[in-house]
LUMGUVO-95241 format. One record per residue (C-alpha): chain; y, z, x; residue number from 1; residue in three letters. Coordinates in steps of 0.05 Angstrom, whole numbers, plus 5000, padded with zeros to 4 digits. Example, Ala and Ser with C-alpha at 12.3 -4.5 7.8 and 13.67 -1.06 7.14 Angstrom:
BEGIN
+---+-------+------+------+-----+-----+
| c | north |   up | east |   k |   r |
+---+-------+------+------+-----+-----+
| A |  4910 | 5156 | 5246 |   1 | Ala |
| A |  4979 | 5143 | 5273 |   2 | Ser |
+---+-------+------+------+-----+-----+
END
This chain:
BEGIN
+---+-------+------+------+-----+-----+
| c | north |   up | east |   k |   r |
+---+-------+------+------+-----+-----+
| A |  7862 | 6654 | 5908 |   1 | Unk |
| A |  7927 | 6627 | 5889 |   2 | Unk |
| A |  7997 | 6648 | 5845 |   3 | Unk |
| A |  8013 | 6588 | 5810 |   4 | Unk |
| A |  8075 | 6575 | 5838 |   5 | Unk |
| A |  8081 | 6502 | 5863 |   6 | Unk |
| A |  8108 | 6495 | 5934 |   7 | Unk |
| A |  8112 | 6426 | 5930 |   8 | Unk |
| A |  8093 | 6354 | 5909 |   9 | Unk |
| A |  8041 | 6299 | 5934 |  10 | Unk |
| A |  8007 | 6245 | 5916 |  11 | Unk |
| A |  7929 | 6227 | 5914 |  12 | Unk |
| A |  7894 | 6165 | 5954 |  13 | Unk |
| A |  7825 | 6157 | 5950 |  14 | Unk |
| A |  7798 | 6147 | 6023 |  15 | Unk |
| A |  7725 | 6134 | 6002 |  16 | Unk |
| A |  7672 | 6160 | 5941 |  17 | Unk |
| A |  7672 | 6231 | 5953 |  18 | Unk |
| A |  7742 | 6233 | 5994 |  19 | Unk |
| A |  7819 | 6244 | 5976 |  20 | Unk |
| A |  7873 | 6240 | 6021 |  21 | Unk |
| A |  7940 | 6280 | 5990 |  22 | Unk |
| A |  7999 | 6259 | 6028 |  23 | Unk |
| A |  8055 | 6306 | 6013 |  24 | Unk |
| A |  8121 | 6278 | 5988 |  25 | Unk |
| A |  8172 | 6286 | 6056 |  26 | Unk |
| A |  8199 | 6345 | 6026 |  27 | Unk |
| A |  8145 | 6382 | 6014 |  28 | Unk |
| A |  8107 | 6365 | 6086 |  29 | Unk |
| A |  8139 | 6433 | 6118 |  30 | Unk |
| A |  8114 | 6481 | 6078 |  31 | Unk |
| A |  8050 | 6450 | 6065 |  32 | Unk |
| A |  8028 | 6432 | 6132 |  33 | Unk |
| A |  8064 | 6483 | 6179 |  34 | Unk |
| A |  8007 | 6537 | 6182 |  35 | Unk |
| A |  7952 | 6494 | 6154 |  36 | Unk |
| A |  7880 | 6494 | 6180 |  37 | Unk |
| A |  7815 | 6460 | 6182 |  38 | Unk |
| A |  7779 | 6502 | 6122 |  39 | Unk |
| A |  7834 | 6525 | 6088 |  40 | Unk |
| A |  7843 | 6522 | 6001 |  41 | Unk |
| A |  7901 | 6485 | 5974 |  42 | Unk |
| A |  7905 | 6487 | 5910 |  43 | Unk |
| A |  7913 | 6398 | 5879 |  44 | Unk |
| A |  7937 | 6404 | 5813 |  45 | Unk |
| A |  7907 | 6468 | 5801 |  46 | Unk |
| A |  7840 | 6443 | 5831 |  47 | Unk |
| A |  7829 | 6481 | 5896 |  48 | Unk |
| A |  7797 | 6437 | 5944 |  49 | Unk |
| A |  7777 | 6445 | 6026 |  50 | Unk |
| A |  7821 | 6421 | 6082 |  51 | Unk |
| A |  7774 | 6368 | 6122 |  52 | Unk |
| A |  7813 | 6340 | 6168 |  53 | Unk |
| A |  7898 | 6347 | 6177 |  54 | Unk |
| A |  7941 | 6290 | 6181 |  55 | Unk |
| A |  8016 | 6276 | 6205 |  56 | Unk |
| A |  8036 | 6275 | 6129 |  57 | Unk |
| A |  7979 | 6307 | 6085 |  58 | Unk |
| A |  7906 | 6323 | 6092 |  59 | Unk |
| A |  7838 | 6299 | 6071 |  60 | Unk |
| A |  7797 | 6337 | 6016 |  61 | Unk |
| A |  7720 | 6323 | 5996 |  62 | Unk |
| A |  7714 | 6321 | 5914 |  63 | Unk |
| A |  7648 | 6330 | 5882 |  64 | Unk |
| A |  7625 | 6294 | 5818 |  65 | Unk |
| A |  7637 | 6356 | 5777 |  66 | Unk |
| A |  7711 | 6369 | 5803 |  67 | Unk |
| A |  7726 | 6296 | 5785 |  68 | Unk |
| A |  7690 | 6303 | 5714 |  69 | Unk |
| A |  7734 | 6368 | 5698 |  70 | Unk |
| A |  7793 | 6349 | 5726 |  71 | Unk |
| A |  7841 | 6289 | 5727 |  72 | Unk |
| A |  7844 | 6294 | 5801 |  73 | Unk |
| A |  7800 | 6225 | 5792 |  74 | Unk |
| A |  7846 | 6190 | 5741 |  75 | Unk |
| A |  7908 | 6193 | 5784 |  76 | Unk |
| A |  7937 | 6142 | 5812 |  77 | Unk |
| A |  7973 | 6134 | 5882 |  78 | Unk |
| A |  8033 | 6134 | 5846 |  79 | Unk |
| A |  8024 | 6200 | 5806 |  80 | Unk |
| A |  8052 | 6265 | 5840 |  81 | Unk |
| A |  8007 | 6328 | 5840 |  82 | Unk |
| A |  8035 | 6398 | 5848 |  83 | Unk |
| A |  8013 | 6428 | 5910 |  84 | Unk |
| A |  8004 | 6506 | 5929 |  85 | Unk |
| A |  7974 | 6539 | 5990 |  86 | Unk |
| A |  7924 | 6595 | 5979 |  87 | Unk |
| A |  7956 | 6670 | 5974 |  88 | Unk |
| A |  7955 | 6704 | 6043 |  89 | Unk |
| A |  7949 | 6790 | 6048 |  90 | Unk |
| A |  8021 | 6806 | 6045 |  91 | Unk |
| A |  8053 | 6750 | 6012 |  92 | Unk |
| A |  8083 | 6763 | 5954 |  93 | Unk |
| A |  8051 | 6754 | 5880 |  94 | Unk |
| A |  8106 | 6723 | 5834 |  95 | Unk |
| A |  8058 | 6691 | 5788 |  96 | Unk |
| A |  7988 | 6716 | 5765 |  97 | Unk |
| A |  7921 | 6708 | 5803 |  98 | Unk |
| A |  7898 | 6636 | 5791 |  99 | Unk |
| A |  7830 | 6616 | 5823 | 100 | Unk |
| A |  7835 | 6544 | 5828 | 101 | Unk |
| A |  7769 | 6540 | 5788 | 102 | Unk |
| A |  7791 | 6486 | 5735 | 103 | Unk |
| A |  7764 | 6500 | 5669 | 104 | Unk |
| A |  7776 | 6439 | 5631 | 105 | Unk |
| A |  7843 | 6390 | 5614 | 106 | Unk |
| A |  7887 | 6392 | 5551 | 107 | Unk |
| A |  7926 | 6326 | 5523 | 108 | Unk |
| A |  8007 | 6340 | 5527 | 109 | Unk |
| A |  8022 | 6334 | 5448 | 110 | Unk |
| A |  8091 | 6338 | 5449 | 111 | Unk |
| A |  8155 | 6362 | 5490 | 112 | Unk |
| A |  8227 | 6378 | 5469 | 113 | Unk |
| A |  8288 | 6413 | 5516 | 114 | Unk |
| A |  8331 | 6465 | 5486 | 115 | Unk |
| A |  8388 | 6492 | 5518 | 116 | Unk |
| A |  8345 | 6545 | 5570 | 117 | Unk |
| A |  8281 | 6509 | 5573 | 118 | Unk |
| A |  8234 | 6456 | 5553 | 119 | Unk |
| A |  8182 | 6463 | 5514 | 120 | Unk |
| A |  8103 | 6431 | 5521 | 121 | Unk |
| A |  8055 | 6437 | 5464 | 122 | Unk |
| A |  7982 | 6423 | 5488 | 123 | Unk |
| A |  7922 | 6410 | 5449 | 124 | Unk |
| A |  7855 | 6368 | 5455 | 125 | Unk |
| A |  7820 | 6434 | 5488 | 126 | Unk |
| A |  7757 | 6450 | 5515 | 127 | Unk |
| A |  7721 | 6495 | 5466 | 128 | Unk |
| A |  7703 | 6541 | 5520 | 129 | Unk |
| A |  7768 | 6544 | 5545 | 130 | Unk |
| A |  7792 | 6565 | 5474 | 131 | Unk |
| A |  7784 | 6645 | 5476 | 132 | Unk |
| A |  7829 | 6658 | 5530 | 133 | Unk |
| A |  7892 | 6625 | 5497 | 134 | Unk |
| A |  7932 | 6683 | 5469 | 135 | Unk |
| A |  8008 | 6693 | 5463 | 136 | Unk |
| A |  8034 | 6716 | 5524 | 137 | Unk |
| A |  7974 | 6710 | 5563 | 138 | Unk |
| A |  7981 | 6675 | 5626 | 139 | Unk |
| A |  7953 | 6603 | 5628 | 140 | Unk |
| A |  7950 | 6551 | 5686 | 141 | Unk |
| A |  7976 | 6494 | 5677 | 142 | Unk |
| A |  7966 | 6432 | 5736 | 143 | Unk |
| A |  7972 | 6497 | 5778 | 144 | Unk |
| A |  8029 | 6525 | 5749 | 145 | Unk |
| A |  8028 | 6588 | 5726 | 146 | Unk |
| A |  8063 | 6597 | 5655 | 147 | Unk |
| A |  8057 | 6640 | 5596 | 148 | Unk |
| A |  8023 | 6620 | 5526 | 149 | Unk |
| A |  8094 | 6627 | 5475 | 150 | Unk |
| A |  8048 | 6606 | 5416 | 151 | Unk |
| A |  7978 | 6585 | 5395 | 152 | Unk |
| A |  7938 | 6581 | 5332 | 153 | Unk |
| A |  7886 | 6623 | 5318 | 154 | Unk |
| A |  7824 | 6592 | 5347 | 155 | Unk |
| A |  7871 | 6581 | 5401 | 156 | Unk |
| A |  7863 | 6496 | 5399 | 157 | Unk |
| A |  7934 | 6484 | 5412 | 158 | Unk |
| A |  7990 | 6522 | 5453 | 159 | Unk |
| A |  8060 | 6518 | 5463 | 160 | Unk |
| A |  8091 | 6542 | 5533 | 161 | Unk |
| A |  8161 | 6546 | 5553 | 162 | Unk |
| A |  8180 | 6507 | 5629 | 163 | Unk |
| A |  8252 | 6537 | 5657 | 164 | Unk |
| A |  8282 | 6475 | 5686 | 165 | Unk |
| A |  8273 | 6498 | 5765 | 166 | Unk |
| A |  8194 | 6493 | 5738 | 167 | Unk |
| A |  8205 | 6431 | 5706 | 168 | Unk |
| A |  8245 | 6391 | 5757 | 169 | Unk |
| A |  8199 | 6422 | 5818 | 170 | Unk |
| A |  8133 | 6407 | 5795 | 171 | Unk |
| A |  8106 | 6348 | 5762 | 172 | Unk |
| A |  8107 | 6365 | 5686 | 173 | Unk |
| A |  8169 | 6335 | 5695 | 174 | Unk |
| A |  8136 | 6268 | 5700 | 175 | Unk |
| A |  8083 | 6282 | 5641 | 176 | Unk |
| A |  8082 | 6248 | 5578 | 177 | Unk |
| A |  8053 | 6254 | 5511 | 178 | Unk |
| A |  7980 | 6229 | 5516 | 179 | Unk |
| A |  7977 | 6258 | 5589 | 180 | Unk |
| A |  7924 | 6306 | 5605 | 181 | Unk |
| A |  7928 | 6365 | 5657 | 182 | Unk |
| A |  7881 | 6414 | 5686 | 183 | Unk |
| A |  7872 | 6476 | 5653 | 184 | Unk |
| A |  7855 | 6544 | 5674 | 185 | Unk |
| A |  7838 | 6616 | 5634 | 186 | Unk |
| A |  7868 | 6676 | 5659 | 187 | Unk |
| A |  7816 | 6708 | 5707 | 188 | Unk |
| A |  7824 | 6777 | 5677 | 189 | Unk |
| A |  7812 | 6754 | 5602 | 190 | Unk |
| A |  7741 | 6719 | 5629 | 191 | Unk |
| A |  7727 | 6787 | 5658 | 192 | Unk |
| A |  7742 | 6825 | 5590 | 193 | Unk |
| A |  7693 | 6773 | 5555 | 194 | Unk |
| A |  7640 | 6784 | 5602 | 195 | Unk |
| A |  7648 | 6865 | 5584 | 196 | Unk |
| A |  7647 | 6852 | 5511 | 197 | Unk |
| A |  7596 | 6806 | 5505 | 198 | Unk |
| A |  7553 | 6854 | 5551 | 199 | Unk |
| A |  7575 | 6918 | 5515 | 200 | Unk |
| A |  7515 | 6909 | 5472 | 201 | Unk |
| A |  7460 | 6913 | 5533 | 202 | Unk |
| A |  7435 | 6961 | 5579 | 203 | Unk |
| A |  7459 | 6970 | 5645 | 204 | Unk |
| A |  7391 | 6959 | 5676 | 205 | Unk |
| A |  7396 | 6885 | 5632 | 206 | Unk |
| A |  7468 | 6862 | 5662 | 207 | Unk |
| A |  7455 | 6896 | 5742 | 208 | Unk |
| A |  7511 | 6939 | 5732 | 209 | Unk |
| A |  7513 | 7013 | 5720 | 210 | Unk |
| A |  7590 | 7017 | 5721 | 211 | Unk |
| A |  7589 | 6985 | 5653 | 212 | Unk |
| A |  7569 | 7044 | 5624 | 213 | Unk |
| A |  7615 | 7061 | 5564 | 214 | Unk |
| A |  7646 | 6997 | 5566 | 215 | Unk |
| A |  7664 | 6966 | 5490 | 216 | Unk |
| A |  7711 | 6949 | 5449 | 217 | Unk |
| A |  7734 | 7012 | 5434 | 218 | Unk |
| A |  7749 | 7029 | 5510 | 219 | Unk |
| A |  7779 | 6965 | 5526 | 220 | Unk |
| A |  7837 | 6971 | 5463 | 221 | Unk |
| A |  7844 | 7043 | 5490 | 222 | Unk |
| A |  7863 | 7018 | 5556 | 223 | Unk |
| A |  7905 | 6971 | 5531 | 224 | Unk |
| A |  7862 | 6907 | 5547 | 225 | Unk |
| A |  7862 | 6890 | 5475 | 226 | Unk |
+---+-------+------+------+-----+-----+
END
């Protein structure tokens, strides 16, 4: 489990077929690597990946054919920097929202303009299944970074987000261009919320789950889910 707030940068070398070594920018080493351990999650870009082996600069990760199909942890070059964030420890603080690192699919940067507080990133080219949990001001994840959805069409195939510049200089959005893709991930809560209202029409002997029991649409909006 992770917050979505970057701690730092790195860049991805491919030590073999199903191997990545992330080498973390000098900067970054510190934070990264000071309490890090053999079987630990970092979350790559959003991706959250296994600690293998721990080097004097970065660690090695394996990748399986499915991470590398969803993600663009595959398309990077040694030259592209990846946001890097340790996994949430009992105690530490939660500034951002609960972020999984369970990639659901990338989106295609369509456009980016600065204003006077922020900059703004308009996204598009999504995942149809990724499409029902883009709603305005519902959390999103974006290359790790947890942000808030400022706009979105209906069907929810584009959205807008706003990056403060502390975001935008720290992580590597900074670096993105239009025609770039990033990895994308759903809030965890609205997946949770689907699963209840697509369920709300079967039994609880169906779904396995008694507690479901008066669980619909007409709870959820009275508990302020909708």
């Amino acid at each position: 489990m992770f917050t979505g707030l970057v701690q730092g940068l790195g860049y991805v070398q491919r030590a073999n077929d199903y191997q990545l070594e992330i080498v973390c920018q000098p900067g970054t080493g510190p934070r990264i690597l000071r309490d890090l351990e053999i079987g630990d999650s970092v979350a790559v870009d959003g991706a959250c990946l296994t600690v293998e082996q721990i080097l004097a600069q970065g660690f090695v990760v394996s990748v399986s054919p499915e991470t590398l199909a969803r993600t663009t942890l595959g398309q990077r070059s040694p030259q592209d920097p990846v946001n890097l964030e340790t996994s949430l420890r009992v105690g530490s603080k939660l500034g951002g929202h609960f972020v999984t690192g369970h990639v659901d699919g990338q989106g295609e940067l369509l456009a980016v303009s600065q204003s006077a507080t922020s900059w703004e990133l308009r996204l598009g080219g999504l995942d149809p299944a990724l499409r029902p949990y883009i709603l305005p001001k519902g959390s999103i994840t974006v290359n790790g970074i947890s942000l808030t959805v400022a706009n979105c069409d209906p069907a929810g195939s584009w959205f807008t987000v706003a990056v403060i510049p502390h975001t935008y200089a720290e992580t590597n959005l900074s670096d993105l261009h239009p025609g770039g893709w990033v990895n994308l991930e759903g809030d965890i809560l609205g997946k949770y919320v689907e699963k209840f209202l697509r369920s709300s029409s079967a039994s609880p002997r169906e779904i396995g789950i008694d507690s479901l029991i008066g669980i619909n649409p007409d709870f959820l909006a009275e508990h302020g889910y909708l």
